[in-house]
N, C-alpha and C positions, 0 to 999 in steps of 0.2 A: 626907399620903399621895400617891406619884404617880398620877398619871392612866394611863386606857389607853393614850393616846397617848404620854405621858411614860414611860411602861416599857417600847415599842417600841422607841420612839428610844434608849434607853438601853441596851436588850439589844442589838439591832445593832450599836452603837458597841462595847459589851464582848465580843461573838463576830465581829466580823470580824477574819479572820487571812487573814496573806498569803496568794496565790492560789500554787497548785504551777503549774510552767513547764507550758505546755498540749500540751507535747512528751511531756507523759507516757501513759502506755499509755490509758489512755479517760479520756475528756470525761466528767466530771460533772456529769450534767443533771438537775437537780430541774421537774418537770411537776405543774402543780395538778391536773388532772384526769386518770382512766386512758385516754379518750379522745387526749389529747394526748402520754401514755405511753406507749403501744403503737405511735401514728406516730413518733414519736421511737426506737422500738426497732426498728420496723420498718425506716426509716429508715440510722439508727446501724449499727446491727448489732454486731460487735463491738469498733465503734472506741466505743460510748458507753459509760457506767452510769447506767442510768435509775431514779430515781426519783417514783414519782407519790404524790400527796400524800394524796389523795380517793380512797379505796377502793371496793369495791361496797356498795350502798346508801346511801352518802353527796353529802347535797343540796350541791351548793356553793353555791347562793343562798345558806345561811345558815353554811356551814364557815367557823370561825372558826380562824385558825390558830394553833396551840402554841408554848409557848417551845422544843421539839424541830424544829418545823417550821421556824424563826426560824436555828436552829443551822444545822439541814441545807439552808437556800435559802441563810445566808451562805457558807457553804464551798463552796456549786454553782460549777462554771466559768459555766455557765449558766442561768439560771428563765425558763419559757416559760410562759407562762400564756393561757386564752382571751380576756380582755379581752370588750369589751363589757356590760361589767356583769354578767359571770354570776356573777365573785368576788367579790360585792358588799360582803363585811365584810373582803375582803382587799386590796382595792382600795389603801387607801391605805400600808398596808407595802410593798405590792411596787411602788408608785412611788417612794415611799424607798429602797430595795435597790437601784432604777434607778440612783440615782446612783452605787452603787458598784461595779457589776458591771454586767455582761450579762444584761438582763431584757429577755424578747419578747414582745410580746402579740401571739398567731400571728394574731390576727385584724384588726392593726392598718393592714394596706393598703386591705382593705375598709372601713375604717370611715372611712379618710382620703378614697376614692375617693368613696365613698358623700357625706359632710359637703361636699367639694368640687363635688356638684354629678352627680359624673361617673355610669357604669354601673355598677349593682352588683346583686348577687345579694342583699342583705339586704334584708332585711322590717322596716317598722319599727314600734316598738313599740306595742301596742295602749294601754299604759297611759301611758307619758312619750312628752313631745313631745321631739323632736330624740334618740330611743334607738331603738336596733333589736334586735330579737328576738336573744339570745345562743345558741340551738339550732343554730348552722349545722352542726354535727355530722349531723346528720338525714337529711342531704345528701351523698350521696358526691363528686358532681360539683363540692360547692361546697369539699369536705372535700380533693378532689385539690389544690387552690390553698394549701389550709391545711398538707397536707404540704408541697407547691415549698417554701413559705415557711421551712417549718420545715427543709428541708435547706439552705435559702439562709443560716438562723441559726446553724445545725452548721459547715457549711463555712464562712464567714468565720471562727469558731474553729480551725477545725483544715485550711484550704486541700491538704495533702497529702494527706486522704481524698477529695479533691471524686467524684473518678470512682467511689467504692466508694456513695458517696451520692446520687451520680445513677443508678447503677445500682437500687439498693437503691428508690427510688424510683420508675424507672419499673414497676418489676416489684410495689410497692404500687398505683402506680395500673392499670396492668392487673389487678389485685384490683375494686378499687372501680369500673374499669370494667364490671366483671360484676357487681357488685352493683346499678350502676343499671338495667342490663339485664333480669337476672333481679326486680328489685322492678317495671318496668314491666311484664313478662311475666305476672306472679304477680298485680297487680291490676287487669290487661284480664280476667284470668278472672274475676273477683269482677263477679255481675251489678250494672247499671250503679246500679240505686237503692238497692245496697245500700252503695256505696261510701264511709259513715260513718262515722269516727272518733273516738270518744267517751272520750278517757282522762283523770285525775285533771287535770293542768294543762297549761297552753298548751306543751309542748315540741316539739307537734308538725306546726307547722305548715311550716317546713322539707321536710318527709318527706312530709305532704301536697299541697305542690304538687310535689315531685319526681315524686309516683308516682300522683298522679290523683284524692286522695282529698277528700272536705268534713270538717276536724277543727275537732269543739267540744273545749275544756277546761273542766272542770269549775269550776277554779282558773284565773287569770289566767300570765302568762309568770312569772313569778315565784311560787314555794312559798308565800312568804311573805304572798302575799295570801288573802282570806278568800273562800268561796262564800256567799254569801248563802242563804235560803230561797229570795228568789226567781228566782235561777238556777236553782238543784236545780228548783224546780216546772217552771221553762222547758227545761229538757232534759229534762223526764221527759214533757210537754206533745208535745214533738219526738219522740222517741224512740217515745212510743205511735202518734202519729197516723201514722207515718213507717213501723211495725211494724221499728224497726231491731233486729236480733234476739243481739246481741252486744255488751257494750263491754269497757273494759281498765282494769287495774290498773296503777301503774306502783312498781319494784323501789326505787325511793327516799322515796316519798309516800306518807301514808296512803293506804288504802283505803277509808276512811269514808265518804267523799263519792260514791264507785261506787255500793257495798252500798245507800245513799242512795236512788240512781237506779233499782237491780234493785227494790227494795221498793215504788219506788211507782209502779213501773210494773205492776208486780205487782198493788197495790190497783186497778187501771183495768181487772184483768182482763187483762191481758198477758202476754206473757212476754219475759222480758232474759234473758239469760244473761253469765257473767262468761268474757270470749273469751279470756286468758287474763294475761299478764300479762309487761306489757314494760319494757325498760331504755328510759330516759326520759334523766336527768343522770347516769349512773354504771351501769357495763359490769357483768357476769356475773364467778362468783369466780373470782380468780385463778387461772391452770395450767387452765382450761377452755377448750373454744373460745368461748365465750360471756362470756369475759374477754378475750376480743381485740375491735380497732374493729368489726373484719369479720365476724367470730363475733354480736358485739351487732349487729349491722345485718341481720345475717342472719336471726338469731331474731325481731325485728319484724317484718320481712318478713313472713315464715315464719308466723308466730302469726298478725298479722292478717287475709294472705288466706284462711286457714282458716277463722277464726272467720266471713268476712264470705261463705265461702261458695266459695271456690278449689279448685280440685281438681288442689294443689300436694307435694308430697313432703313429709313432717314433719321429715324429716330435713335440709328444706333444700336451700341452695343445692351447697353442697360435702357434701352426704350426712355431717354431723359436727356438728347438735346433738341436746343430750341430749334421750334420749328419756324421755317422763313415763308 
């Protein structure tokens, strides 16, 4: 019987087919996450066709990819992936695919910058040595570099869009310019001891040093790790003594480990409340604004200064999330 890896290696071999001249009407781009699909479409515009892999509620710590998925990254002109360990079971296919095609890991300047010694914007990982935190999504300011990147991997494809992709870009980061804006604005109103962020696992610590906050996770940078009992006791220890009066769920991770926290804070005589519940590793459903980068960025925002006590619009940044 072959192995996993032997049936990788074999499916690729048997599904790659020659590439169409890249002179044809759009670039076909397969993206792991919709994070990295929606800058890519934003981006693109309608010189791409974008494909993301990992839909809403889907962890990619543990997304494992399909023999569909296998099909549709060999036929990609291009796969852009985050890198940094966040496609941890996909890791090693899509460095295989490397050799056959054009595969970007949009996050691979910083990591080279970062490993080299140099400045960088990543955090590194609380549980491996020599790894840094893969959330840089979190981050608008650090998420603008991650677009450049991604139009700089567009355009070497297809150099006759360059100007429609630089365009198309500044006018995304003048987006994400006002999203750092308005998420710094949104949490000077949250008074200052309340400024704690307590969600299922580490994804966001990115987000709290953008915007001012102290974040515990429940879970580690990674789904995949376990919470102990005596974590849970030690955030509910914090939480009481701290009177922090709201935490979060997140749209891809159970909930277990919150409900966890509410209930025994609860037993202390307390009160938690559940502040509502955010995109963590994977955006709002599709055709929503809450399915776009800026949409999800927006809604955390939005949700947390409320819960922590902001006296911020529900509706957000651009007056366009759903209202509950």
């Amino acid at each position: 019987m072959l192995t996993r890896r032997e049936l990788i290696g074999a499916s690729l071999a048997a599904l790659a087919v020659p590439k169409a001249a890249l002179a044809q009407q759009k670039l076909n781009v397969v993206a792991t996450t919709g994070m990295i699909a929606d800058t890519v479409s934003r981006i693109g515009g309608d010189a791409v066709d974008v494909r993301g892999l990992m839909g809403p509620g889907i962890d990619p710590h543990s997304y494992r990819q399909t023999r569909s998925d296998i099909v549709t990254m060999t036929r990609a002109d291009i796969v852009l992936w985050n890198g940094l360990f966040l496609e941890a079971q996909m890791k090693d296919v899509l460095e295989r695919l490397a050799k056959r095609q054009p595969v970007v890991a949009v996050s691979d300047r910083l990591e080279a910058a970062a490993r080299a010694g140099g400045a960088t914007p990543l955090i590194a990982h609380a549980e491996y040595h020599d790894a840094f935190d893969p959330h840089i999504w979190m981050d608008p300011a650090i998420w603008g570099g991650i677009a450049a990147r991604t139009a700089e991997a567009l355009t070497e494809l297809r150099p006759d869009d360059a100007a429609t992709f630089d365009a198309n870009l500044a006018a995304f980061q003048a987006d994400l310019d006002a999203l750092t804006a308005y998420g710094l604005d949104a949490m000077d109103k949250v008074p200052e001891h309340r400024r704690v962020l307590v969600t299922a696992h580490d994804a966001f610590s990115y987000f709290g040093r953008a915007f001012g906050l102290e974040v515990h996770g429940v879970q580690g940078i990674s789904t995949n790790s376990e919470a102990g009992l005596h974590r849970i006791r030690e955030l509910v220890e914090m939480l009481a003594e701290r009177e922090i009066k709201a935490v979060f769920v997140e749209s891809s991770v159970s909930d277990r480990n919150i409900r966890a926290l509410i209930e025994g804070v609860a037993a202390k005589g307390g009160t938690l409340s559940l502040g509502g519940q955010l995109y963590s590793d994977a955006m709002g459903t599709a055709g929503t604004y809450e399915g776009t980068y800026v949409g999800m960025l927006d809604h955390n925002i939005t949700t947390i200064a409320r819960a922590l006590g902001a006296d911020v619009p529900a509706a957000g940044l651009n007056g366009e999330l759903i209202q509950s």
